[in-house]
C-alpha positions as protocol buffer text, in pm:
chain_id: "A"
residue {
  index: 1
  type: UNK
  ca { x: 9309 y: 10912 z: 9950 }
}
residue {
  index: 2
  type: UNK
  ca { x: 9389 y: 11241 z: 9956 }
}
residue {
  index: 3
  type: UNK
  ca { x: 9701 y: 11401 z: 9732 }
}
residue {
  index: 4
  type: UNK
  ca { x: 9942 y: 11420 z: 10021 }
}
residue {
  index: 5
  type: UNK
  ca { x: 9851 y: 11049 z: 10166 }
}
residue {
  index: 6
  type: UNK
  ca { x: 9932 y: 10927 z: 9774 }
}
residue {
  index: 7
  type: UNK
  ca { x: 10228 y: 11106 z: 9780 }
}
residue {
  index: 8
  type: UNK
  ca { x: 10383 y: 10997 z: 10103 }
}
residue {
  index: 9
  type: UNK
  ca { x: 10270 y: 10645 z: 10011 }
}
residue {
  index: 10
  type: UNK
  ca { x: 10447 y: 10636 z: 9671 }
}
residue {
  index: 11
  type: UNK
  ca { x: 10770 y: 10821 z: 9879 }
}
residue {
  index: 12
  type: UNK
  ca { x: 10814 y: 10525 z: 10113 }
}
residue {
  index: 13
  type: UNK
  ca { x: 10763 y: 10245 z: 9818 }
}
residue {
  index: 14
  type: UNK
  ca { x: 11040 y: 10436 z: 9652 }
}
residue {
  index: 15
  type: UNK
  ca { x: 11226 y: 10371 z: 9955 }
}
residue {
  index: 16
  type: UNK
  ca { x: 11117 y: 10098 z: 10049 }
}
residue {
  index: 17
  type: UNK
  ca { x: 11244 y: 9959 z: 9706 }
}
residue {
  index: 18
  type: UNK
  ca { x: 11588 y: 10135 z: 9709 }
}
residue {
  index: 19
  type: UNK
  ca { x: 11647 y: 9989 z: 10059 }
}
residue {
  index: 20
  type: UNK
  ca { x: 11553 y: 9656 z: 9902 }
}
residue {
  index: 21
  type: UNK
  ca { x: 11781 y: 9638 z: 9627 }
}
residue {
  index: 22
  type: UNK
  ca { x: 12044 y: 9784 z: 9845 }
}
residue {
  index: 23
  type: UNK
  ca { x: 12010 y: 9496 z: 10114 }
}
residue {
  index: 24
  type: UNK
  ca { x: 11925 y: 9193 z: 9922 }
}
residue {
  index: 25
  type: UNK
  ca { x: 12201 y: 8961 z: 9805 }
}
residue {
  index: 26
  type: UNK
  ca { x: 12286 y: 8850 z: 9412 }
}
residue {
  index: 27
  type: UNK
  ca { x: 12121 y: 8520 z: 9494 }
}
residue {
  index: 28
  type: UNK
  ca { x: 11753 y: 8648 z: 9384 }
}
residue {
  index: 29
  type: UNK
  ca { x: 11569 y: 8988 z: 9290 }
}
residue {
  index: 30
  type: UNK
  ca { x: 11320 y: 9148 z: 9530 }
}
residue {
  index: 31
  type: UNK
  ca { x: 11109 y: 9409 z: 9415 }
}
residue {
  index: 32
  type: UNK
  ca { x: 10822 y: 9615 z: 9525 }
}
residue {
  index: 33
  type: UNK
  ca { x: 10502 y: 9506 z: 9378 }
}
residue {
  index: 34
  type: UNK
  ca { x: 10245 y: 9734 z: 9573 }
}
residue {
  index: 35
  type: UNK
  ca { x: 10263 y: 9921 z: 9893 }
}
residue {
  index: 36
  type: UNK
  ca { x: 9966 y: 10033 z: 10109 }
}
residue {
  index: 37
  type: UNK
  ca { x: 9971 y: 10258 z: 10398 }
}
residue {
  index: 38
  type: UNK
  ca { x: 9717 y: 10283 z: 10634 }
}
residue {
  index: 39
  type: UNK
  ca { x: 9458 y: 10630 z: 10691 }
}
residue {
  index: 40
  type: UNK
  ca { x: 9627 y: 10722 z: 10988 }
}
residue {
  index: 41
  type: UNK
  ca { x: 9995 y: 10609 z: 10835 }
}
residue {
  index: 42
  type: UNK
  ca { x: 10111 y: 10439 z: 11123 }
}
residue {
  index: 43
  type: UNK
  ca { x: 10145 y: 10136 z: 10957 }
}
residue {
  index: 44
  type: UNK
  ca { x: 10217 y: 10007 z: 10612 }
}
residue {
  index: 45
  type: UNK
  ca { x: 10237 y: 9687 z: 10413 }
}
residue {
  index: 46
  type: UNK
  ca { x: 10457 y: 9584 z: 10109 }
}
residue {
  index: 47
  type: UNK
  ca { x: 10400 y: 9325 z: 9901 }
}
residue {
  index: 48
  type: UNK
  ca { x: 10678 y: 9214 z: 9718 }
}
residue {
  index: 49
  type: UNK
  ca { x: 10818 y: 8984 z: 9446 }
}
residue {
  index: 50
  type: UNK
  ca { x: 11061 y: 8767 z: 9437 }
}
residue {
  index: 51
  type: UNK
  ca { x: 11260 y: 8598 z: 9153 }
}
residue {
  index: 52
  type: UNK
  ca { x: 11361 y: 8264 z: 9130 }
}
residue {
  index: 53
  type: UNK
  ca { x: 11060 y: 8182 z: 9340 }
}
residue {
  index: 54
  type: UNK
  ca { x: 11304 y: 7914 z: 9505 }
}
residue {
  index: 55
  type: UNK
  ca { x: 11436 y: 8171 z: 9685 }
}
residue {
  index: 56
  type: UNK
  ca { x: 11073 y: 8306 z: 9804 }
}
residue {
  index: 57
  type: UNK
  ca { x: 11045 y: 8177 z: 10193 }
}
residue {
  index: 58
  type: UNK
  ca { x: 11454 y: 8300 z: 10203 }
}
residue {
  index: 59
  type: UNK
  ca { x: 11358 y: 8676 z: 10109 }
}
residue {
  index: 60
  type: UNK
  ca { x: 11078 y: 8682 z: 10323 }
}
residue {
  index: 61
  type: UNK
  ca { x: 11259 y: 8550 z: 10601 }
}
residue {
  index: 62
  type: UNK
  ca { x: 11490 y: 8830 z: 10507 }
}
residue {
  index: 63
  type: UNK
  ca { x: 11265 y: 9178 z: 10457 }
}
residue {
  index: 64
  type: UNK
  ca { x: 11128 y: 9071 z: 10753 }
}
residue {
  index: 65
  type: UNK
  ca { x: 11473 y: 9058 z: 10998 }
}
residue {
  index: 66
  type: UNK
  ca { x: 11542 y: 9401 z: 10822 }
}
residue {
  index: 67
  type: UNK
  ca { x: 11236 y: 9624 z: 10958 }
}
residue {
  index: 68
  type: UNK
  ca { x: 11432 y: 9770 z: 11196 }
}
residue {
  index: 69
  type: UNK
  ca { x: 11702 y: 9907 z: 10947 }
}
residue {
  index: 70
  type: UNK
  ca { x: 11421 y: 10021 z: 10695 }
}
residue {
  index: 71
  type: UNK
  ca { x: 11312 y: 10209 z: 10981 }
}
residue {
  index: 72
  type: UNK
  ca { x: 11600 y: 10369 z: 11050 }
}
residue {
  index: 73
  type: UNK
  ca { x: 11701 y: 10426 z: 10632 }
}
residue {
  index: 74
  type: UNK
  ca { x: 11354 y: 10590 z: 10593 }
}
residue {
  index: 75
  type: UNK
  ca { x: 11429 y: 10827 z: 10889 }
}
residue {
  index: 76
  type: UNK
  ca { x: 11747 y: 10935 z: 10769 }
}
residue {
  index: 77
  type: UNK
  ca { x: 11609 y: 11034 z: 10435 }
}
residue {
  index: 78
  type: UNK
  ca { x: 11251 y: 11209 z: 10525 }
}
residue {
  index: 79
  type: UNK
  ca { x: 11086 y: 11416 z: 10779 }
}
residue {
  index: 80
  type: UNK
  ca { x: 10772 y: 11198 z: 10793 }
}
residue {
  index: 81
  type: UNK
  ca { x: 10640 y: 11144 z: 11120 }
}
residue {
  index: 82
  type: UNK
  ca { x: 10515 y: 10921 z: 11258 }
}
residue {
  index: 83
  type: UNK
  ca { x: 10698 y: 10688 z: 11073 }
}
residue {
  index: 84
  type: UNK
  ca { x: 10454 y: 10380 z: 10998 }
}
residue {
  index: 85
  type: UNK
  ca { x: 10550 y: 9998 z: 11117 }
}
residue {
  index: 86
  type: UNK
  ca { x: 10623 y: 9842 z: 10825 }
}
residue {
  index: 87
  type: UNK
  ca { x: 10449 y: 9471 z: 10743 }
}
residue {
  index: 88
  type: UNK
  ca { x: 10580 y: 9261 z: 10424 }
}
């Protein structure tokens, strides 16, 4: 991976994780655990964790409903196009 790929990578798991901890409720604590993003960037997967684990189908239920808006936070903050689809 080339130093610009790694860079853009680690740029949208920083976002990735603000818009997390911004979204998510008091009930449980998401976090970022690794983020991949694919050669071409046009899509990307985070893998997160969740604490309680009780709460672990709930969050996932919930990152995923909020694509959309990460989308749109991630375009209001960086010039990256295309913007990658984003897979938890």
């Amino acid at each position: 991976m080339s130093a610009h790929a790694e860079r853009r990578r680690s740029y949208l798991a920083k976002l990735t994780a603000e818009f997390l901890s911004r979204r998510a409720g008091p009930q449980s604590l998401i976090t970022v655990l690794d983020f991949s993003l694919s050669p071409d960037g046009k899509s990307a997967e985070a893998k997160i964790g969740v604490w309680p684990d009780t709460y672990r189908q709930t969050a996932l239920t919930f990152v995923n409903r909020q694509t959309r808006d990460w989308h749109e936070f991630v375009a209001e903050r960086t010039k990256f196009r295309p913007l990658p689809r984003l897979k938890f």
